[in-house]
Structure formats: C-alpha cells, structure tokens
C-alpha positions as CSV (number, residue, x, y, z in Angstrom):
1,X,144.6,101.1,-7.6
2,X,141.8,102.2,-5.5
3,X,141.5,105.8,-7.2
4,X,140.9,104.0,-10.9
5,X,137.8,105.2,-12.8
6,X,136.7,101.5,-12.7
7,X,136.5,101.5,-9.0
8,X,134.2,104.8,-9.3
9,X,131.4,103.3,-11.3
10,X,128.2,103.8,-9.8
11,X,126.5,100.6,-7.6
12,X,122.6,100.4,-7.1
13,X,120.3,98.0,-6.1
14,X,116.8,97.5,-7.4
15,X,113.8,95.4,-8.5
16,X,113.6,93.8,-11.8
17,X,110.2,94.7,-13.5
18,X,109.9,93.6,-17.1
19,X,111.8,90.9,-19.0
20,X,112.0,92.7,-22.5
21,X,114.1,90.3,-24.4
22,X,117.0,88.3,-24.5
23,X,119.7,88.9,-22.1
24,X,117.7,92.4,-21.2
25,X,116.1,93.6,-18.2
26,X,114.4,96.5,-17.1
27,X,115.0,97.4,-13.1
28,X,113.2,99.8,-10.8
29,X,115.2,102.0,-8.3
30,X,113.4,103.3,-6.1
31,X,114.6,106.6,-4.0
32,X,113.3,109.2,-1.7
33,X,113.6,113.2,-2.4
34,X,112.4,116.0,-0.3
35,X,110.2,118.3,-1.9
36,X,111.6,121.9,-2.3
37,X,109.1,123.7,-1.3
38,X,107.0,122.0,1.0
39,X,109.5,119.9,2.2
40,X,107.5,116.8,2.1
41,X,109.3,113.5,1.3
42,X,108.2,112.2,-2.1
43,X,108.9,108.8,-3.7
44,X,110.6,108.4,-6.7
45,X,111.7,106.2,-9.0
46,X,114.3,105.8,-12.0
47,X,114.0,102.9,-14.4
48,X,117.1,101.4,-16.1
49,X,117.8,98.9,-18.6
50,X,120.0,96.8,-18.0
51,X,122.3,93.8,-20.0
52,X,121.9,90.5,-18.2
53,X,124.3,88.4,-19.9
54,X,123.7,84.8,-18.5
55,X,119.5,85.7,-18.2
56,X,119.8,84.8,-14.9
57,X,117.4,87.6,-13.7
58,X,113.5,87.5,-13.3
59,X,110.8,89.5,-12.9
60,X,110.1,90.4,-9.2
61,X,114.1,89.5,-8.4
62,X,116.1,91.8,-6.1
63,X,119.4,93.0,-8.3
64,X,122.4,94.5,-7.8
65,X,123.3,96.5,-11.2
66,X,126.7,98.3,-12.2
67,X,127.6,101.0,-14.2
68,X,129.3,99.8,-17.4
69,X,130.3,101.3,-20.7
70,X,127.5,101.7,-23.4
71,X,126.0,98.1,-24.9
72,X,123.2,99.2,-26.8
73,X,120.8,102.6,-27.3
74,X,119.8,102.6,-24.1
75,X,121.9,99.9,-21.9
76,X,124.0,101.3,-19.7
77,X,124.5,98.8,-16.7
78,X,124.8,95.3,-16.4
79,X,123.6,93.1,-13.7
80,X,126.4,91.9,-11.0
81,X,124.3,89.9,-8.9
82,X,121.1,88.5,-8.3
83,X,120.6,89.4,-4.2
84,X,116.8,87.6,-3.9
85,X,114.9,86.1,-5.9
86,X,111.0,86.4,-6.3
87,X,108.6,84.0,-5.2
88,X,107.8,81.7,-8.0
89,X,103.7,82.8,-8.1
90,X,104.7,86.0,-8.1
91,X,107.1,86.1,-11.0
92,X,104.9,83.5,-13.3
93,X,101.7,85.5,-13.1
94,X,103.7,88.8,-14.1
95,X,106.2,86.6,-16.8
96,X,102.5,85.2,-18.0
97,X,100.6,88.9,-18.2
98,X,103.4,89.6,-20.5
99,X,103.3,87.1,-23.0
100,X,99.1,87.6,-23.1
101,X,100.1,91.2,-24.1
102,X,102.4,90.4,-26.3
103,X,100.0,87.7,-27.7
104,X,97.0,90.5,-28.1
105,X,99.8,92.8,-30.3
C-alpha cells in the first residue's frame, strides 16, 4: 500500500499570496538553488495555483498544498491544511489593496 502512486504525490508548504476567486488561491514556494557558476546561493521562488475547496485559506496564511489530478487550466494542487494563519492587519490591508485594484479596472 505504501508504494501506490497516491502515496507519491508531491507535498509542499508555502505562503498564500493572492485570493483570485472562489475556492482559488495562489501560494508562494519559496526555495534556495546554488548558482552554477559562481556557486552563490540564490532565492527562488515558484507560484502555484491552487483549489481551496472550503475557502478556508487567506492571504498571508501558511499552507500545506498537495499534488492532485488536473481541476482546471492551471490548478494542479489542492490545499490539505492551513498550518498558520496571518495576522488579521496583515491579511485585510492586502485582501483590501485587491479589491481597490479590482475596483480601478
């Protein structure tokens, strides 16, 4: 049972940075990669999005997200658990800088 594809699915933790719409998130991973040449450690980072089913997820919350099959163009994890959450000022200032952009558009 152990050596099922569904126990292989990739696991990764990261920040949630934009609320885009219902029951979707976009999260930040952020990872270290030494440079080839001048072997200098860089900072890196990959940005997934990512099916929240039950919105629990807001902006500035620590998530754990799995790999899962495809739910939309570009969805292709899903949110497991919420590990922290953010402060409240933190994720109302960035939750109301949205919806002023949105409102410009």
């Amino acid at each position: 049972m152990e050596n099922s594809p569904r126990s292989k699915r990739k696991v990764l933790v990261g920040t949630v940075t934009s609320k885009m719409g219902d029951k979707s998130i976009k999260v930040t991973i952020p990872f270290k990669v030494r440079h080839p040449q001048y072997l200098k450690i860089i900072n890196r980072k990959s940005v997934l999005h990512v099916h929240d089913e039950e919105n629990t997820a807001k902006v500035g919350d620590r998530v754990e997200v799995m790999e899962t099959r495809p739910i939309s163009r570009l969805k292709r994890f899903r949110v497991t658990q919420v590990l922290e959450r953010a402060p409240q000022q933190v994720a109302q200032l960035k939750d109301e800088t949205a919806e002023t952009a949105a409102a410009k558009e």
